[in-house]
N, CA and C atoms as a LAMMPS dump frame, in Angstrom:
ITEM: TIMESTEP
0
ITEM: NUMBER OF ATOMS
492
ITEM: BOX BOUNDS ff ff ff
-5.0000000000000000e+02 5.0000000000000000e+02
-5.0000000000000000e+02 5.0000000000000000e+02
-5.0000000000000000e+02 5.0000000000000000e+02
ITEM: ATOMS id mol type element x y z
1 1 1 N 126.018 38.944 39.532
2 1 2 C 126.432 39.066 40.912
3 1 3 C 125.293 39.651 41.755
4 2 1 N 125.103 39.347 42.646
5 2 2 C 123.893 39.665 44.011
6 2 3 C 124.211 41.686 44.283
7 3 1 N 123.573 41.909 44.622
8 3 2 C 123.616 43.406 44.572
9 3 3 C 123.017 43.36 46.019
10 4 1 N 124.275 43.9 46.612
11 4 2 C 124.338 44.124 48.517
12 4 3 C 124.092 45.409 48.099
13 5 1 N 122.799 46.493 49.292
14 5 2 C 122.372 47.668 49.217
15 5 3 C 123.616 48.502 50.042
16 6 1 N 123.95 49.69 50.56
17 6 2 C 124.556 50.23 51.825
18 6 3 C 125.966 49.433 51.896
19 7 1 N 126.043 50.523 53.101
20 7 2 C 127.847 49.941 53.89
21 7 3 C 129.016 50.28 52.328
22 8 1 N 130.253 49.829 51.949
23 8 2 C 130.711 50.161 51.532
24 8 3 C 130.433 49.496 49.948
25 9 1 N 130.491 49.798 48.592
26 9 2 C 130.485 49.39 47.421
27 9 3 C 131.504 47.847 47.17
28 10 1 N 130.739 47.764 46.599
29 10 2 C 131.665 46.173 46.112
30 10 3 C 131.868 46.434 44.253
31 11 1 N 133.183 46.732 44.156
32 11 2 C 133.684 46.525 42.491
33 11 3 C 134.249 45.343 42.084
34 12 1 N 134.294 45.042 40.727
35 12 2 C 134.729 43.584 40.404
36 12 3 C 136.027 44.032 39.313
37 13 1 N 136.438 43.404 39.167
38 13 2 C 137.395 43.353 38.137
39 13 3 C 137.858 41.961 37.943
40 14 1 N 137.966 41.721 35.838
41 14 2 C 139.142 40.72 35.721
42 14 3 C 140.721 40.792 35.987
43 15 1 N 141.086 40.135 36.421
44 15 2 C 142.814 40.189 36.455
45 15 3 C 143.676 39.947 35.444
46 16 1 N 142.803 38.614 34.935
47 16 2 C 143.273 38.107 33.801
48 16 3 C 141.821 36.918 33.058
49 17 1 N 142.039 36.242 32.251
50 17 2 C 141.032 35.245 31.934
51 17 3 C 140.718 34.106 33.272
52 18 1 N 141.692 34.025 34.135
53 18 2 C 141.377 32.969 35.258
54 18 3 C 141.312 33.715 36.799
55 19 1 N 141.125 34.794 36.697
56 19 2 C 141.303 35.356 38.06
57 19 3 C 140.47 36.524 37.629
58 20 1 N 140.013 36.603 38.699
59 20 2 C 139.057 37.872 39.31
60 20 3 C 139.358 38.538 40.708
61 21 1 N 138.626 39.946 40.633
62 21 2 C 138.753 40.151 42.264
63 21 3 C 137.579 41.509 42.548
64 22 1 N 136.995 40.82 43.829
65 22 2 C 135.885 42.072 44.569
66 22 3 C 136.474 42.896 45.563
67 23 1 N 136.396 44.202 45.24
68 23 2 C 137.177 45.553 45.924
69 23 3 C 136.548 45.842 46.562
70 24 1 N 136.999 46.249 48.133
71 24 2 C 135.679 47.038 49.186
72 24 3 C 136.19 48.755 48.501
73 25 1 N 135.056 49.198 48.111
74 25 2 C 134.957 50.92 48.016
75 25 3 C 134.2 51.536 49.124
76 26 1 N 135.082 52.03 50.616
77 26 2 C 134.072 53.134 51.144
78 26 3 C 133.57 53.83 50.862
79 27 1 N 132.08 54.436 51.361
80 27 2 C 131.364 55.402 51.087
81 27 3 C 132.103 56.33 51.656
82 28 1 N 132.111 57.561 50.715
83 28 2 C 132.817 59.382 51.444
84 28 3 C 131.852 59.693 52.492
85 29 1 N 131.098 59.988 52.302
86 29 2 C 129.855 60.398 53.02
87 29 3 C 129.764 60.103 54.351
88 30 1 N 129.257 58.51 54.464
89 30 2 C 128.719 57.865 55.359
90 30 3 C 130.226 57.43 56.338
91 31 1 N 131.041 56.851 55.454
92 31 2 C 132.167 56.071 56.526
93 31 3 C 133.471 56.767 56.22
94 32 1 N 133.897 57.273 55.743
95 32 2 C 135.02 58.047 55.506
96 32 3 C 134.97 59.181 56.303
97 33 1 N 134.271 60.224 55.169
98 33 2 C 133.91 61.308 55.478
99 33 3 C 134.979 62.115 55.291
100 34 1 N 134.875 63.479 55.21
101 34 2 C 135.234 64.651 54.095
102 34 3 C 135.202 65.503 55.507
103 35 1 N 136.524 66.316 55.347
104 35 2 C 136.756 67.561 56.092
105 35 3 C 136.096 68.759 55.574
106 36 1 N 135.346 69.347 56.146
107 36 2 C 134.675 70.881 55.484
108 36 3 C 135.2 71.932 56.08
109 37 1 N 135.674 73.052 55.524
110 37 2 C 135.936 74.354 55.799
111 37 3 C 134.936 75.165 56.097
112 38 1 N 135.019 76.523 56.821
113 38 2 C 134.127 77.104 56.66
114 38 3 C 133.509 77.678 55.421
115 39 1 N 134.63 77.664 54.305
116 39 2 C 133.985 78.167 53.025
117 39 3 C 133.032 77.276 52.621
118 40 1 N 132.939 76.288 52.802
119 40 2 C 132.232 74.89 52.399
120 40 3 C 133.408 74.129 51.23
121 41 1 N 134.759 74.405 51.301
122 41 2 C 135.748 73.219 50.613
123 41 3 C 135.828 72.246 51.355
124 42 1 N 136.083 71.592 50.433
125 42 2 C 135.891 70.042 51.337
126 42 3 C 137.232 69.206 50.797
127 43 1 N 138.122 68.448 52.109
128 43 2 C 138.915 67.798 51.648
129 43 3 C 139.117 66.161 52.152
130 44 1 N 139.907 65.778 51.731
131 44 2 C 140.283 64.111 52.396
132 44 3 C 140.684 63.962 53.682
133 45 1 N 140.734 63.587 54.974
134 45 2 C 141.172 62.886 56.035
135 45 3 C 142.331 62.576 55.634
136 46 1 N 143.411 63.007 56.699
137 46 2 C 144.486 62.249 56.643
138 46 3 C 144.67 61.167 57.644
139 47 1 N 145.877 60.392 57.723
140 47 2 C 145.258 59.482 58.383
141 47 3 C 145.007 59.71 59.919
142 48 1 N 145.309 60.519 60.473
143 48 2 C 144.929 60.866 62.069
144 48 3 C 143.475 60.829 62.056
145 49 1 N 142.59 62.078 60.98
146 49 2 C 141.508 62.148 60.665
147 49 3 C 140.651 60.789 60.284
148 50 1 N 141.167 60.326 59.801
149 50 2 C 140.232 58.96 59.353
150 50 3 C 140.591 57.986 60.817
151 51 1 N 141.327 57.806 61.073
152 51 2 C 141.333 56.977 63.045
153 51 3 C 140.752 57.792 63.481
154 52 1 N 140.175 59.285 63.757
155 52 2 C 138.987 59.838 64.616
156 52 3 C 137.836 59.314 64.264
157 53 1 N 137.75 59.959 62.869
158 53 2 C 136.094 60.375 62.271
159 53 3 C 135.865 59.178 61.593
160 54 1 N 136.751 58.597 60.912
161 54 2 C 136.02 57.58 59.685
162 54 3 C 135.669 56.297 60.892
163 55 1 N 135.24 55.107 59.364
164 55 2 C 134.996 53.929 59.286
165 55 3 C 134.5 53.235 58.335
166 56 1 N 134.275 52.053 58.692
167 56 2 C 133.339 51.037 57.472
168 56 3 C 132.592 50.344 58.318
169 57 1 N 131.451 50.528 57.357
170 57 2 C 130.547 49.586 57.695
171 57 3 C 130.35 48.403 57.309
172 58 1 N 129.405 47.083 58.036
173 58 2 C 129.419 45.782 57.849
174 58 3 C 128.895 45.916 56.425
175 59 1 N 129.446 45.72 55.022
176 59 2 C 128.439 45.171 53.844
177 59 3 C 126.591 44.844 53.837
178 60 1 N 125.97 45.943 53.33
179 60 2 C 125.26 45.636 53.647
180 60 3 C 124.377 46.769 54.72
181 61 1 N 125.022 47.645 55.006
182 61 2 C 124.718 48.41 56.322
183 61 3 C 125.214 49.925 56.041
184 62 1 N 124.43 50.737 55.607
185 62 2 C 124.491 52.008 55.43
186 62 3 C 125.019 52.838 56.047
187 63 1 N 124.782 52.582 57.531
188 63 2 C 124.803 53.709 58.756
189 63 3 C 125.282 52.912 59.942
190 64 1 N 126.28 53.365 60.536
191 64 2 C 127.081 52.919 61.582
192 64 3 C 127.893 54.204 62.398
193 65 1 N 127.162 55.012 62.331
194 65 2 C 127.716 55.733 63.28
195 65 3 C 126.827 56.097 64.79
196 66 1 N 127.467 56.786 65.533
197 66 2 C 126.93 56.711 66.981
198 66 3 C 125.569 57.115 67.314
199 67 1 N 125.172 58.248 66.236
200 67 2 C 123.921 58.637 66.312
201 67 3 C 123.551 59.604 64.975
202 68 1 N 122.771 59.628 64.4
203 68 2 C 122.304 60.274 63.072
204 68 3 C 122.149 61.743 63.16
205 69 1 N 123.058 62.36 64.073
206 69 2 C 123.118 63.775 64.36
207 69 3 C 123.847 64.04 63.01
208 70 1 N 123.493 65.218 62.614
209 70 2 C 124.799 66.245 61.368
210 70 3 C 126.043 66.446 62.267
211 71 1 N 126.34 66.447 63.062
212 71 2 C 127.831 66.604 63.664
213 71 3 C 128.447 65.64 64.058
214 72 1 N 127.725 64.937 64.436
215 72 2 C 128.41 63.043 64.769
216 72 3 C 129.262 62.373 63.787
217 73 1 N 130.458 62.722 63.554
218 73 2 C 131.262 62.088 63.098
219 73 3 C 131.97 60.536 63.54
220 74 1 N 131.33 60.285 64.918
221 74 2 C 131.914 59.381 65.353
222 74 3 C 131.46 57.73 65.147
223 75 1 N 132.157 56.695 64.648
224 75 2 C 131.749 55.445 64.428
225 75 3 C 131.323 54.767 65.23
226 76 1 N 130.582 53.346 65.294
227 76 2 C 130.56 52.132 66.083
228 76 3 C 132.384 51.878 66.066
229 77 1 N 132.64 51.199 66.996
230 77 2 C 134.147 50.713 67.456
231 77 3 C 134.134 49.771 66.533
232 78 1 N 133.263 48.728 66.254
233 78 2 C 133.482 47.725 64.794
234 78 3 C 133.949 48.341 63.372
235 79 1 N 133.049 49.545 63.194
236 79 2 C 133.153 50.234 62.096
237 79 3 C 135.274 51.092 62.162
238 80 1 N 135.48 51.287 63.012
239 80 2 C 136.711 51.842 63.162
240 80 3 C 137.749 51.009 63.099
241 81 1 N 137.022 49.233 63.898
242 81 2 C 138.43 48.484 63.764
243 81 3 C 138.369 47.763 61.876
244 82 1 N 136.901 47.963 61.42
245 82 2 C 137.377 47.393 60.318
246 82 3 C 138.082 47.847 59.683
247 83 1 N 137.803 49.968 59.355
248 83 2 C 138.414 50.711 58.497
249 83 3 C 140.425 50.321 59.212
250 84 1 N 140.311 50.374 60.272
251 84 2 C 142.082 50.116 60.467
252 84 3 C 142.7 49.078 60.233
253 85 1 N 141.552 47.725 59.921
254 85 2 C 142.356 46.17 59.436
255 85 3 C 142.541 47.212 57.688
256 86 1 N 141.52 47.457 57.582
257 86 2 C 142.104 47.636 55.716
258 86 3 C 142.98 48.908 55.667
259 87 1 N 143.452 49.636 56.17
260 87 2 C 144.26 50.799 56.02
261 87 3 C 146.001 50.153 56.543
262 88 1 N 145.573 48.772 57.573
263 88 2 C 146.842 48.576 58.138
264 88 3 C 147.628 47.476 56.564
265 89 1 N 146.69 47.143 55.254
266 89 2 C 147.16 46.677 54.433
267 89 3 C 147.508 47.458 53.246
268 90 1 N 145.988 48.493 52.903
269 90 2 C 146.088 49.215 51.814
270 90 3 C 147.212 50.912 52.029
271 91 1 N 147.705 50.787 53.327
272 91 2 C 148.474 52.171 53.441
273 91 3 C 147.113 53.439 53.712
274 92 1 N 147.577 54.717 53.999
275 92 2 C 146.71 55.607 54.633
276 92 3 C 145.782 56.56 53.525
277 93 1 N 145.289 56.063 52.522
278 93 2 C 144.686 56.367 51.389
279 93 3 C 143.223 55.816 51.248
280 94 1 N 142.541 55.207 52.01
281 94 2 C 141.401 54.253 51.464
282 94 3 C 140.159 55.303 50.445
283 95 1 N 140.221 56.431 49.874
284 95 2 C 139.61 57.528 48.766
285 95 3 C 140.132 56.505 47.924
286 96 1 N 141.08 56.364 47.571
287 96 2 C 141.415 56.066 46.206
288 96 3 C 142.08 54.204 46.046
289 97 1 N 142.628 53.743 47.419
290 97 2 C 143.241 52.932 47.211
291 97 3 C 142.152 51.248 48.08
292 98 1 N 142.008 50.347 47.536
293 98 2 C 141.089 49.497 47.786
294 98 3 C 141.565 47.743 48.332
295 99 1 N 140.975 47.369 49.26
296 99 2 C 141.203 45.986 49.593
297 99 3 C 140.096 45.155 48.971
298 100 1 N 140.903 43.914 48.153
299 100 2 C 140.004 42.916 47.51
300 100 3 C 140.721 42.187 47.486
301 101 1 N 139.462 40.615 47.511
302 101 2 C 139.315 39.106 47.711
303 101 3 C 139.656 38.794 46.473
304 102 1 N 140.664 38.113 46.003
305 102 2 C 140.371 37.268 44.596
306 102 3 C 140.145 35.814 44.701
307 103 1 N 139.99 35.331 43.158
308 103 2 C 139.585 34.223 43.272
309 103 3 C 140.502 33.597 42.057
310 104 1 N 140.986 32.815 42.2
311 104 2 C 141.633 32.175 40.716
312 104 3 C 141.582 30.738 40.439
313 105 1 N 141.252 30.845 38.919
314 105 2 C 141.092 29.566 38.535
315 105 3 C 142.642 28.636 38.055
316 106 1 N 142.456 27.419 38.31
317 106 2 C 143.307 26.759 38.325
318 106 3 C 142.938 25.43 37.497
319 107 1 N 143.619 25.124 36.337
320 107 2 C 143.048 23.072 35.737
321 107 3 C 144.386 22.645 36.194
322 108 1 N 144.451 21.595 36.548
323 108 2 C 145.551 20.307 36.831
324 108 3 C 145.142 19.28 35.76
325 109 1 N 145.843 18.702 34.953
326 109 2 C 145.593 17.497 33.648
327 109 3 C 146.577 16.365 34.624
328 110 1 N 146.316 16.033 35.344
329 110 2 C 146.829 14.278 35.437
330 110 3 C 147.361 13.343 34.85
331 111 1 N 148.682 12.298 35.308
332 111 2 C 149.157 11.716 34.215
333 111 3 C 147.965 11 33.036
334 112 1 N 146.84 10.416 33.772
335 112 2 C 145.913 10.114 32.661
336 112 3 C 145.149 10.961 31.674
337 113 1 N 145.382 12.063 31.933
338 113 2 C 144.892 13.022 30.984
339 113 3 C 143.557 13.908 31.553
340 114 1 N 143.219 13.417 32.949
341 114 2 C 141.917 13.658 33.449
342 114 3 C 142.502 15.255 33.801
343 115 1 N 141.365 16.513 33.351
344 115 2 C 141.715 17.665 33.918
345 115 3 C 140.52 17.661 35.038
346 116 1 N 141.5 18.047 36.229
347 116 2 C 140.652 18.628 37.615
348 116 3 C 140.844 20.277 37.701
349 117 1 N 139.436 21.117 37.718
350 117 2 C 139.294 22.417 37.795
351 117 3 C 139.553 22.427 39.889
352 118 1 N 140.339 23.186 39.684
353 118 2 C 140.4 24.156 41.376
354 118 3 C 140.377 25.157 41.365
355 119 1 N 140.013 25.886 42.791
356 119 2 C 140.264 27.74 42.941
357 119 3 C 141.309 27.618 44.28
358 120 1 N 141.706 28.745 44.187
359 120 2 C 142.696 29.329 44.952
360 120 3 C 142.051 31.163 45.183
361 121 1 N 142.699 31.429 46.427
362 121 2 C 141.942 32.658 46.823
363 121 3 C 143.46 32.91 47.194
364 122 1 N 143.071 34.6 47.596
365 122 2 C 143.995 35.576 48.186
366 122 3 C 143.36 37.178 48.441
367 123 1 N 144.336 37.669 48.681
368 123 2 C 144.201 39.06 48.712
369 123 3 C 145.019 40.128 48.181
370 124 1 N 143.915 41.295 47.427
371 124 2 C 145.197 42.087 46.327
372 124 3 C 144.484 43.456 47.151
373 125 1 N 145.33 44.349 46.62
374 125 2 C 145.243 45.426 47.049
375 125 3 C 145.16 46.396 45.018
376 126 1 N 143.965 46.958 44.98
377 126 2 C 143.965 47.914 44.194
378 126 3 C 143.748 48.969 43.732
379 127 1 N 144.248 50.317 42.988
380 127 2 C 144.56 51.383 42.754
381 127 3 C 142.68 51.168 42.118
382 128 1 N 142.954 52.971 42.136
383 128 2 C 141.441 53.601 41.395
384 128 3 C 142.127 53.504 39.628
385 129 1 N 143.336 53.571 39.82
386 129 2 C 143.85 53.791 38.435
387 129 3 C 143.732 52.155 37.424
388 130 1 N 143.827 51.354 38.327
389 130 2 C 143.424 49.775 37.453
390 130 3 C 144.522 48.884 38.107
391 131 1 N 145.585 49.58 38.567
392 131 2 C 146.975 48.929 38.915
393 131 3 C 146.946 48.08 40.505
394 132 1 N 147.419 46.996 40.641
395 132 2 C 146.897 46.132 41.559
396 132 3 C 147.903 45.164 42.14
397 133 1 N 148.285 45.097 43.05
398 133 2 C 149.087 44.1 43.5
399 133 3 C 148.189 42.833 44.747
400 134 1 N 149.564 41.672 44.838
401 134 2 C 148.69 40.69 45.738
402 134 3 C 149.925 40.685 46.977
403 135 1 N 148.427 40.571 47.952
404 135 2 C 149.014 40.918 49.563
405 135 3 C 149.157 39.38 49.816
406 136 1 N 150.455 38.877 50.397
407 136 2 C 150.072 37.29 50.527
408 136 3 C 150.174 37.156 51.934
409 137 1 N 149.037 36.97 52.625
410 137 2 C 148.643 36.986 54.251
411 137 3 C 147.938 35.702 54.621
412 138 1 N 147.858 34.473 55.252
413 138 2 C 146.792 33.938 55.443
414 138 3 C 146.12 34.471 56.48
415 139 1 N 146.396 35.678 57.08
416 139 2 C 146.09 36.252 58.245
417 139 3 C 144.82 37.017 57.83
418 140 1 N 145.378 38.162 57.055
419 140 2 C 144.415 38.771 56.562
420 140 3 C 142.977 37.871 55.32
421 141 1 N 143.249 37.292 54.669
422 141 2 C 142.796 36.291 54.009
423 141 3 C 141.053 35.508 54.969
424 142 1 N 141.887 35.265 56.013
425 142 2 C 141.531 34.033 56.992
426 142 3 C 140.407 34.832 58.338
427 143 1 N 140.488 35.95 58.223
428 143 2 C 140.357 37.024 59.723
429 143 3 C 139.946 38.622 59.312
430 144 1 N 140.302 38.843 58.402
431 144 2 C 140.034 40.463 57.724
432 144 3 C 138.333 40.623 58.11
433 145 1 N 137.876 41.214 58.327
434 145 2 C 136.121 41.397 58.35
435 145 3 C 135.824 41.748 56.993
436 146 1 N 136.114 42.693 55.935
437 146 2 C 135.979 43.381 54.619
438 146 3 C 136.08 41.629 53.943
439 147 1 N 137.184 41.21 54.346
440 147 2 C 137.778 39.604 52.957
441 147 3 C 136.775 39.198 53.876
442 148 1 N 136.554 38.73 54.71
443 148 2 C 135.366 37.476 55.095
444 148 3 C 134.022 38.275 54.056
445 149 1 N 133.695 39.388 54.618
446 149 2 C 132.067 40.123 54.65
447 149 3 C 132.088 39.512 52.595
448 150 1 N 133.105 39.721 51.711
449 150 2 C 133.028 39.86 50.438
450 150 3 C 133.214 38.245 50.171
451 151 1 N 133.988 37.65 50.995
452 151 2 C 134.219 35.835 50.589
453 151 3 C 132.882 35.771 50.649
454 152 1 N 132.35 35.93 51.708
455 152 2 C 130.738 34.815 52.248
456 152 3 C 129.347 35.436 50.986
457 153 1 N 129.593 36.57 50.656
458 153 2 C 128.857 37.232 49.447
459 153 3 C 128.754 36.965 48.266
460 154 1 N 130.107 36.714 48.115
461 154 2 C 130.385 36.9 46.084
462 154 3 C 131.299 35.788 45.96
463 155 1 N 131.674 34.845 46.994
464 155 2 C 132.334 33.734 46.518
465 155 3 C 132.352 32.854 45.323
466 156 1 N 130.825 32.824 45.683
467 156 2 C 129.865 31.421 44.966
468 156 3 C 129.83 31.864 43.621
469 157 1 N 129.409 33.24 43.247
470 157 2 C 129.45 34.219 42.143
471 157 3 C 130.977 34.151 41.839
472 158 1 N 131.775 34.368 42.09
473 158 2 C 133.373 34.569 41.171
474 158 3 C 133.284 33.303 40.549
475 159 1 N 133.416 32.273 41.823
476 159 2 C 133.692 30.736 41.471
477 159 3 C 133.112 30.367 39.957
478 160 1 N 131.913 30.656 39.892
479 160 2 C 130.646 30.257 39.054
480 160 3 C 131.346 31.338 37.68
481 161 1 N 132.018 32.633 37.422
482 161 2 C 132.209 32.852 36.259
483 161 3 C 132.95 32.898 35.522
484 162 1 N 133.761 32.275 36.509
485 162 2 C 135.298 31.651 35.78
486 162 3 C 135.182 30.415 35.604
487 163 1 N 134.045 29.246 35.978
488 163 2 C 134.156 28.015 35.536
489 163 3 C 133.455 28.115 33.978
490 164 1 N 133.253 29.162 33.295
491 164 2 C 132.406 29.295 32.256
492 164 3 C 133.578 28.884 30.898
């Protein structure tokens, strides 16, 4: 698989022998971001906190916030509407809980016996723990910025290692 630098992590997982799927993982740091105390504890955003301070960045893109000050918590408006398309699917968790593109393989055998290989796509939503469900949207699918940014990336790559 192509190795995109910055912006948020891309994980893979099998589903099964014919299906796969690429997970957007935000960065804490850069697009999330971590509440600090004065002691220096540090905790998660809830979701009010993450609609202020967080975001995601375009794949690919490290830094998207307003200005590279230490106190600038604040995003590009892209970076904010992406983090709220994936929070308005994955629920108010994006630390632990992840939006991903799958890809699944499909053979059809024909009355003549001819097998035709196809793919089929969608969108799952999955846990840090392994556990994973599928979101069935053509909306999100079709329009998501995270599912486009990871289709147009790693398409060609899923396609290609499940025809193996």
């Amino acid at each position: 698989m192509k190795e995109v630098k910055g912006g948020y992590q891309v994980g893979f997982k099998a589903l099964s022998n014919d299906e796969v799927i690429a997970y957007a993982v935000p960065n804490w740091n850069t697009e999330l971001g971590l509440y600090t105390e004065k002691d220096g504890t540090k905790y998660y955003y809830n979701r009010q906190g993450l609609l202020l301070h967080g975001g995601m960045c375009e794949l690919g893109v490290s830094e998207c916030r307003l200005s590279s000050a230490i106190n600038n918590q604040k995003h590009y408006t892209q970076a904010q509407r992406r983090l709220i398309e994936v929070m308005s699917i994955i629920g108010d968790d994006p630390y632990t809980t992840y939006l991903g593109y799958t890809v699944k393989r499909h053979i059809n055998v024909d009355s003549h016996g001819k097998r035709t290989l196809y793919f089929s796509y969608g969108v799952a939503v999955i846990h840090q723990s392994g556990s994973w469900y599928r979101f069935k949207s053509s909306e999100v699918l079709n329009h998501y910025k995270v599912i486009q940014e990871m289709r147009n990336a790693y398409n060609g790559d899923m396609e290609y290692l499940l025809k193996r």
